[in-house]
Steps between C-alpha positions, in 0.01 A plus 500: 500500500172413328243465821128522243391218290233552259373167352238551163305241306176415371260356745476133630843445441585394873700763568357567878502089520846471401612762754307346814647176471827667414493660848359221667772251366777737590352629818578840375345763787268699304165711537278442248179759408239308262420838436145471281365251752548713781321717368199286521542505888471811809765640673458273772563181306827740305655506850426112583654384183811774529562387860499112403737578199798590775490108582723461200730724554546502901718276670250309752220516653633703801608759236149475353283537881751846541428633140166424568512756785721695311275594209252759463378576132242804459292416185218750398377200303553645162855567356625101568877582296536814770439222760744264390762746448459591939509102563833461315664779645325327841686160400838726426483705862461148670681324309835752608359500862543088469851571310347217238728490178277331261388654165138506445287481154227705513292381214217718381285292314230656253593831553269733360585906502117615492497369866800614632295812571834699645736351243683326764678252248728795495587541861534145504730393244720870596468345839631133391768674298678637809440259680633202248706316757186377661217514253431372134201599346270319206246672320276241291167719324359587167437872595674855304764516821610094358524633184619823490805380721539184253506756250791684671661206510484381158661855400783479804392845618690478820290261727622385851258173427503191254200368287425136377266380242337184600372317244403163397535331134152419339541297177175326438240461723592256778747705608217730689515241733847621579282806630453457881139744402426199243567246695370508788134610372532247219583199792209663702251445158633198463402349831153658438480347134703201421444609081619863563673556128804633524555689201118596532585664882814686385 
């Protein structure tokens, strides 16, 4: 059984858009790492932002208040993959102890090897591998770990995971629009400047 997605394609295509509302429609339970913009934050905001993302995958709140108590995540404030690979096998110990049955996607968004300073992308997907009954995991990045395994892939060299190329068709020049990266800065110029040209902008 397949339990590692790998989705490719050029930027701006709406390929992190697409899967939010995808997930929100469906209510799928899922734990999603925007991994780049974490980044951008300390430790203490990582484990803020990892505790709120259990609200979509726990029952209730009175499941929520006892993870809260639950939880304890050491961070040295550096290596943030290492630290999301301890909070999902946190979610995976509690969620046993609760006897909850539903699968969760863990999404990791932007992922981006030179800062998985352990190379914890391995221990994670080996971790989601045995462990496919409860966990699917979806890599989205534009980093030599993406590629290299969407290499693999291409060849059929054995992989336990599945790759798809996600793409959008651009035949003249209003189709950028198409773009969620084109769109939404072009509607942001226009509300600035009601003569933005469009061919002039793309």
């Amino acid at each position: 059984m397949d339990s590692e997605l790998l989705i490719v394609g050029p930027r701006g295509v709406g390929k992190t858009m697409t899967i939010l509302k995808t997930l929100n429609i469906l209510k799928i339970p899922r734990l999603y790492f925007p991994i780049k913009k974490l980044m951008n934050f300390g430790s203490r905001k990582w484990k803020k932002i990892l505790l709120y993302e259990a609200i979509y995958i726990l029952n209730n709140e009175k499941d929520m208040e006892e993870f809260k108590s639950y939880i304890e995540i050491h961070s040295d404030g550096h290596d943030l993959i290492k630290l999301i690979f301890d909070y999902i096998k946190l979610i995976i110990n509690f969620y046993e102890m609760k006897k909850i049955k539903k699968k969760i996607l863990i999404v990791l968004d932007e992922y981006e090897n030179t800062i998985d300073y352990s190379n914890s992308i391995l221990e994670i997907t080996d971790y989601v591998h045995k462990n496919a009954n409860k966990l699917l995991l979806c890599v989205l990045g534009e980093c030599s770990y993406v590629y290299k395994k969407y290499y693999n892939y291409i060849l059929d060299n054995n992989q336990n995971y599945r790759v798809t190329y996600w793409d959008i068709s651009i035949k003249d020049k209003t189709d950028y629009l198409k773009l969620p990266l084109f769109y939404y800065k072009y509607i942001e110029a226009q509300s600035k400047s009601q003569n933005k040209n469009l061919n002039r902008y793309i």
